[in-house]
N, C-alpha and C positions, 0 to 999 in steps of 0.2 A: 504494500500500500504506500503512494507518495503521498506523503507529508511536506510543508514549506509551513514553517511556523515565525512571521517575525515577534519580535521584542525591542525593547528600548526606546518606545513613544513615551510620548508626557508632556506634561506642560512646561514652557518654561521661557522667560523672558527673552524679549525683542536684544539679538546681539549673542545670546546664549546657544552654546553646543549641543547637541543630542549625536548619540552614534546607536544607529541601528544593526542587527542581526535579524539574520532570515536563516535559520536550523534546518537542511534538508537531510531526506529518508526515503529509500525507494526508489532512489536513481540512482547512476552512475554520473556521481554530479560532475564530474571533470570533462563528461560529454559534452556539460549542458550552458549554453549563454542564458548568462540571468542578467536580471536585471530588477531595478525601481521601477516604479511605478506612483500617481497620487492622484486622489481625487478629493475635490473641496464640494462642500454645499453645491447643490445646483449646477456642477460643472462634468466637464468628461474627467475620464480617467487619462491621464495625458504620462508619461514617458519622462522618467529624470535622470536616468542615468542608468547605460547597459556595460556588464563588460563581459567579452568574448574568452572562449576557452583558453585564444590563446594571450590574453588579457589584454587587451586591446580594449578602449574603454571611450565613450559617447556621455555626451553629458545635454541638456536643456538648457537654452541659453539662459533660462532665468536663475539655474543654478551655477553658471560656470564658474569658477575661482573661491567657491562656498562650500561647491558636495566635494567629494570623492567616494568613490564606488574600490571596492577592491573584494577577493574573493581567496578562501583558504580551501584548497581541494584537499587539504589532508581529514580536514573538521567538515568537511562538505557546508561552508558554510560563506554567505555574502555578506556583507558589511556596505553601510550607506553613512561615512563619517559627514554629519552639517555643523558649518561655522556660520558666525553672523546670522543667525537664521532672524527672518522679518514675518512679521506676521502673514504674508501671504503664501508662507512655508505652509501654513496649516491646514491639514487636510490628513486623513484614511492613506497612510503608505502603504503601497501592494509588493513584496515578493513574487517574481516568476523566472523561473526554468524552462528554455523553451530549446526542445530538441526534436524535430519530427512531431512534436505536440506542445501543447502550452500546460504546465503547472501552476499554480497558483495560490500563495497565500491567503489567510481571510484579512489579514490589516492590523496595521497597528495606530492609533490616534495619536501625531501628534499636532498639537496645539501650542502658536507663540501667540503669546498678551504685551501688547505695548506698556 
């Protein structure tokens, strides 16, 4: 059974860091390009940052010089470090592994307060 579990959402001031994990299970994660994912109130689920097997890494221009994305194939596991994060950061983060098909997280909340 695949499994993509994130962690490390939360609240936290305009400026302030969060570092997310997405825990996968059920795959041969060193196959698979993952990536972010976010969606806010009322809005699509829009794309923030991918990085490739062979770690090759895509970023949202609204996040460039703020995310970095990086991934440990040994812990099968994705990482989404935010700096400066602004309130328009906040939205439901999605986890997904996409290899031949799409995996996907249920979310993790996080929330910046000015």
């Amino acid at each position: 059974q695949v499994q993509l579990v994130e962690s490390g959402g939360g609240l936290v001031q305009t400026g302030g860091s969060l570092r997310l994990s997405c825990a996968t299970s059920g795959i041969r994660f060193s196959d698979y390009n993952v990536g972010w994912y976010r969606q806010a109130p009322g809005k699509e689920r829009d794309l923030v940052a991918s990085i490739t097997t062979g770690a090759s890494t895509n970023y949202a221009d609204a996040v460039k010089g703020r995310f970095t994305i990086s991934r440990d194939n040994t812990n099968n596991t994705v990482f989404l470090q935010m700096n400066n994060l602004k309130v328009e950061d906040t939205a439901v983060y999605y986890c997904v592994a996409y290899f031949r098909t799409e995996h996907w997280g249920p979310g993790t909340q996080v929330t910046v307060a000015s």
